[in-house]
C-alpha positions in Angstrom: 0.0 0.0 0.0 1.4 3.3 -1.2 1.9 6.2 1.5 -0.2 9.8 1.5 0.7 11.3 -1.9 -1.5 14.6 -1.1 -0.9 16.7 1.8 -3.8 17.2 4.1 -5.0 20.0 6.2 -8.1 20.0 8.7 -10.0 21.9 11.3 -12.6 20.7 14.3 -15.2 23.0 15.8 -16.1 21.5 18.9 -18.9 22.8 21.2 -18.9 22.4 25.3 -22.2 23.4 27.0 -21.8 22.7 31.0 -18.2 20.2 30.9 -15.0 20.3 31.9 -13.1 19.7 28.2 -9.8 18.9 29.7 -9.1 19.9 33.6 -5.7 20.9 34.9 -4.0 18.7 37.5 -2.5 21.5 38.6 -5.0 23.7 39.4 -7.0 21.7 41.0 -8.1 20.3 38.3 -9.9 22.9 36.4 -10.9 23.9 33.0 -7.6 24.8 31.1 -7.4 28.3 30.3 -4.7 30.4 29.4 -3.5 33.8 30.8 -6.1 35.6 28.8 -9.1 33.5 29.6 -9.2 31.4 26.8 -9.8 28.1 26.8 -8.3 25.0 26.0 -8.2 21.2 24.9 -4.3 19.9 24.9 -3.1 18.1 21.9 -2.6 15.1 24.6 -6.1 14.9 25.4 -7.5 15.2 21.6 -4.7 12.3 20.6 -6.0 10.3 23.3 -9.5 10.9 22.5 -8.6 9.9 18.7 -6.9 6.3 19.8 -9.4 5.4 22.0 -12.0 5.9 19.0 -9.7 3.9 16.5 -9.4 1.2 19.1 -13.6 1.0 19.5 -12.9 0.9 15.8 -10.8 -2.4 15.9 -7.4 -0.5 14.5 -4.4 -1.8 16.8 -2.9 1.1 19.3 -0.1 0.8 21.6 -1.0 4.0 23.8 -3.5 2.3 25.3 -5.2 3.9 28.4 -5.4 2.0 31.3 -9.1 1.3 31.8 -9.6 0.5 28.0 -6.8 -1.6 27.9 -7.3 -5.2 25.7 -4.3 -7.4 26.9 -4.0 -6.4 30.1 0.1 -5.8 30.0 1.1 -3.3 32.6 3.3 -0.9 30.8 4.3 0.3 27.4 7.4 -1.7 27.7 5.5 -5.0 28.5 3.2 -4.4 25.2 6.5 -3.8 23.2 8.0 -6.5 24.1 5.4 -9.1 24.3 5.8 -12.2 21.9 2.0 -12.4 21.0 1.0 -8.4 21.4 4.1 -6.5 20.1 7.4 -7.4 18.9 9.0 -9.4 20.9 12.1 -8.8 23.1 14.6 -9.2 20.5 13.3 -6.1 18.1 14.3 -3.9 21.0 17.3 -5.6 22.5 21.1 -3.7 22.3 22.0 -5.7 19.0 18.2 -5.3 17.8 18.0 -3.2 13.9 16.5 0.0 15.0 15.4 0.7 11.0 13.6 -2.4 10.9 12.1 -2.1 14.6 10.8 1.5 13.4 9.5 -0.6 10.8 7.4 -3.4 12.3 6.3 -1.2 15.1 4.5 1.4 11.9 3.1 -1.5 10.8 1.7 -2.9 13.5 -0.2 0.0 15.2 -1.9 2.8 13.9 -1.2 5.2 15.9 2.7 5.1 16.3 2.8 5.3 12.2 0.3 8.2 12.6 1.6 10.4 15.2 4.6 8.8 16.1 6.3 7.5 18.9 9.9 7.2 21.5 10.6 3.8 22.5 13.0 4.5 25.3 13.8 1.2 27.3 16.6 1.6 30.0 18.7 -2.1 29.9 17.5 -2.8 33.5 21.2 -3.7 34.8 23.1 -0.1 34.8 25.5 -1.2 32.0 23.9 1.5 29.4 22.3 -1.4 27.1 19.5 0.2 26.7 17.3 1.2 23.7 16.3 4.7 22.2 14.2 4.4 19.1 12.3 7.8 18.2 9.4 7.4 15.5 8.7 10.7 14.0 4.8 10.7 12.7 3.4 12.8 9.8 -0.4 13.9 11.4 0.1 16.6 14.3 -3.0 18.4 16.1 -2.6 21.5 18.0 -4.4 21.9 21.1 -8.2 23.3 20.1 -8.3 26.9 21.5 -12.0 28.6 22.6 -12.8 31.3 20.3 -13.7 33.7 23.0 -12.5 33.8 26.4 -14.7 30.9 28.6 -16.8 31.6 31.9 -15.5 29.2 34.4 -18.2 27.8 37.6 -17.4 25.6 40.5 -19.7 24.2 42.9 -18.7 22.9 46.3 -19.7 19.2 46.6 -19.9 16.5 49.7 -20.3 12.5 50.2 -23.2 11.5 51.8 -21.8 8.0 53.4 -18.2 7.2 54.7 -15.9 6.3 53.0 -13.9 4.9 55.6 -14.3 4.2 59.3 -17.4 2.5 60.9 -19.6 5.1 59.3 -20.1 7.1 62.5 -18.3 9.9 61.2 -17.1 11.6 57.9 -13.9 12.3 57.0 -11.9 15.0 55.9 -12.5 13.8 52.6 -16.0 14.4 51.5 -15.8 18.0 50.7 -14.4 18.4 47.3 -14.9 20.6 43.8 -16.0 20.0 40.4 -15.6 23.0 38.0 -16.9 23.1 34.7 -17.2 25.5 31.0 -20.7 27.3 31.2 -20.6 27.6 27.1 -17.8 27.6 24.6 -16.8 27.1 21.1 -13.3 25.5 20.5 -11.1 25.4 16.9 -8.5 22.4 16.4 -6.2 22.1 13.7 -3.9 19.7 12.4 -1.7 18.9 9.2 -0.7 15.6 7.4 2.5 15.1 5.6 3.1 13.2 3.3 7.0 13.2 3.9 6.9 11.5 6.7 4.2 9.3 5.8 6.5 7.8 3.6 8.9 6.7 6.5 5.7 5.3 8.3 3.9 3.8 5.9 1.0 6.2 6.5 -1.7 5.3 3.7 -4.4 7.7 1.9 -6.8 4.9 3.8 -5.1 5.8 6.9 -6.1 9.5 6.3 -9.8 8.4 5.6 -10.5 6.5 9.0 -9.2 9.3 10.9 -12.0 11.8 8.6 -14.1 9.5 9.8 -13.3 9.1 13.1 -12.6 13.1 13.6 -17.1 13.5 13.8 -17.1 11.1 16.4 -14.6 12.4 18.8 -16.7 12.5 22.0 -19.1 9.8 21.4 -18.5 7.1 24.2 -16.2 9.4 26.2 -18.8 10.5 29.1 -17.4 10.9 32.2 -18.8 12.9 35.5 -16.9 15.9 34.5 -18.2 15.4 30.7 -21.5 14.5 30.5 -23.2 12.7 27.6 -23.9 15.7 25.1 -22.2 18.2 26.8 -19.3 18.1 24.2 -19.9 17.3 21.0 -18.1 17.9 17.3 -19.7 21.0 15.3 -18.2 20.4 11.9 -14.9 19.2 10.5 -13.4 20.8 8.0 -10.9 19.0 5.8 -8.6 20.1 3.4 -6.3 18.4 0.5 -3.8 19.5 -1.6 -2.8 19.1 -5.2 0.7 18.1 -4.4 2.6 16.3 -1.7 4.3 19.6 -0.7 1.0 21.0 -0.7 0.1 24.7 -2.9 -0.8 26.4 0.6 1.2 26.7 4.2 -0.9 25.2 6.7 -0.7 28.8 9.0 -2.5 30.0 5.2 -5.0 27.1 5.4 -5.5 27.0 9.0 -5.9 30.9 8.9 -8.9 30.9 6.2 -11.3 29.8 8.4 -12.8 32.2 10.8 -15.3 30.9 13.7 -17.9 33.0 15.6 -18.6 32.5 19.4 -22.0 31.4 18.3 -20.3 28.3 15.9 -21.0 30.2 12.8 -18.0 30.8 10.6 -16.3 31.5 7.5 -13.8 30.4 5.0 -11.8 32.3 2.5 -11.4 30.9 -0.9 -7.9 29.5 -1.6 -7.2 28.2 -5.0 -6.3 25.0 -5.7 -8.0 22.5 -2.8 -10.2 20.3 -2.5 -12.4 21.5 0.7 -15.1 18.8 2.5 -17.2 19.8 5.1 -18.5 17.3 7.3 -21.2 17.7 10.4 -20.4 16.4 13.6 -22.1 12.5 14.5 
């Protein structure tokens, strides 16, 4: 299978009515914002969002999270190395062929030949045996930004049984906070290169499940914090070039599309791509 001959760029409008999109552990773990109010959604958080939805899917990831995990191996390094689930010890052993481990480990999962990943084992035994073998992948996302700044609430909160003890008392425990985005509108963006598709072996077909997945970013991601419907995908907004190099810079791409508090928007015309717009599941 041939890699990505056109370069692709895209967009996501996502909407949050009454959520926390992506809390801060260190701030007690409220809505991110930066210094001038504006929200937002880390790249982390929208990558994670994006493997767990290609795993539902049945594609093979290796950044698995913990409470959708499918083998049941501990660590990163225990999947990697595992005879029936990854490679096997030898692919990332001192004498191992880093070129062709790159290799087999692109072909195996999706999501290391699609963003990327460092497979950094230390040798265990302090004699510097370890491995380093860095994966460079050709789709980056940028963390989605709110297009106004975001209204922040808290409410104060408390358990109503023990949670330890004999039940006569409470402890200091059941007092806590949940904070959350009244109303906002959030833009991400992200590129595909076809450049370094070619090192990974990421496919035009690879592009389409992740247009496909891209709609149905929150589905089956409810949580306390994130109730179902409170986030949701607006549009998607996807953009491919003539070329490999692509007739456009992405800042040029990224920049023609301008989006309203309200979810309205705009797009500038730019000669030469192939725009699909697609509404959210």
């Amino acid at each position: 299978m041939s890699s990505l001959q056109n370069k692709i760029d895209f967009a996501v409008i996502i909407t949050v009515l009454r959520a926390n999109p992506n809390g801060n552990p260190l701030n007690g773990n409220r809505p991110r914002t930066d210094y001038d109010g504006f929200g937002e959604i880390s790249d982390v958080c929208l990558k994670r969002k994006l493997r767990d939805r290609l795993q539902e899917r049945g594609e093979s990831i290796f950044v698995q999270s913990d409470d959708r995990k499918i083998d049941a191996l501990p660590s990163l390094r225990k999947r990697a190395e595992s005879a029936e689930h990854g490679l096997g010890t030898a692919a990332f052993g001192a004498q191992a062929d880093k070129d062709a481990t790159a290799k087999a480990a692109c072909a195996k999962w999706f999501d290391v030949r699609t963003f990327g990943q460092l497979f950094a084992f230390g040798g265990g035994g302090g004699d510097g045996s370890g491995v380093s073998i860095p994966i460079r992948g050709p789709v980056t996302l940028q963390a989605a930004v709110s297009v106004e700044p975001v209204s922040v609430s808290s409410m104060q909160i408390t358990k109503s049984v023990s949670g330890e003890g004999d039940g006569t008392k409470r402890g200091a425990d059941t007092m806590g906070m949940k904070h959350r985005v009244d109303k906002g509108v959030y833009v991400a963006f992200g590129s595909m290169n076809p450049q370094l598709a070619e090192r990974t072996g990421f496919s035009d077909s690879d592009a389409e499940i992740i247009k496909g997945i891209l709609p149905k970013l929150f589905e089956n991601d409810a949580s306390s914090a994130r109730p179902e419907g409170s986030m949701a995908v607006a549009k998607v907004f996807w953009w491919k070039h003539n070329c490999k190099v692509g007739q456009h810079s992405s800042f040029k791409v990224h920049n023609s599309l301008t989006v309203n508090a309200d979810g309205s928007y705009a797009l500038a015309n730019l000669p030469g791509l192939a725009l699909e717009e697609t509404d959210g599941f």
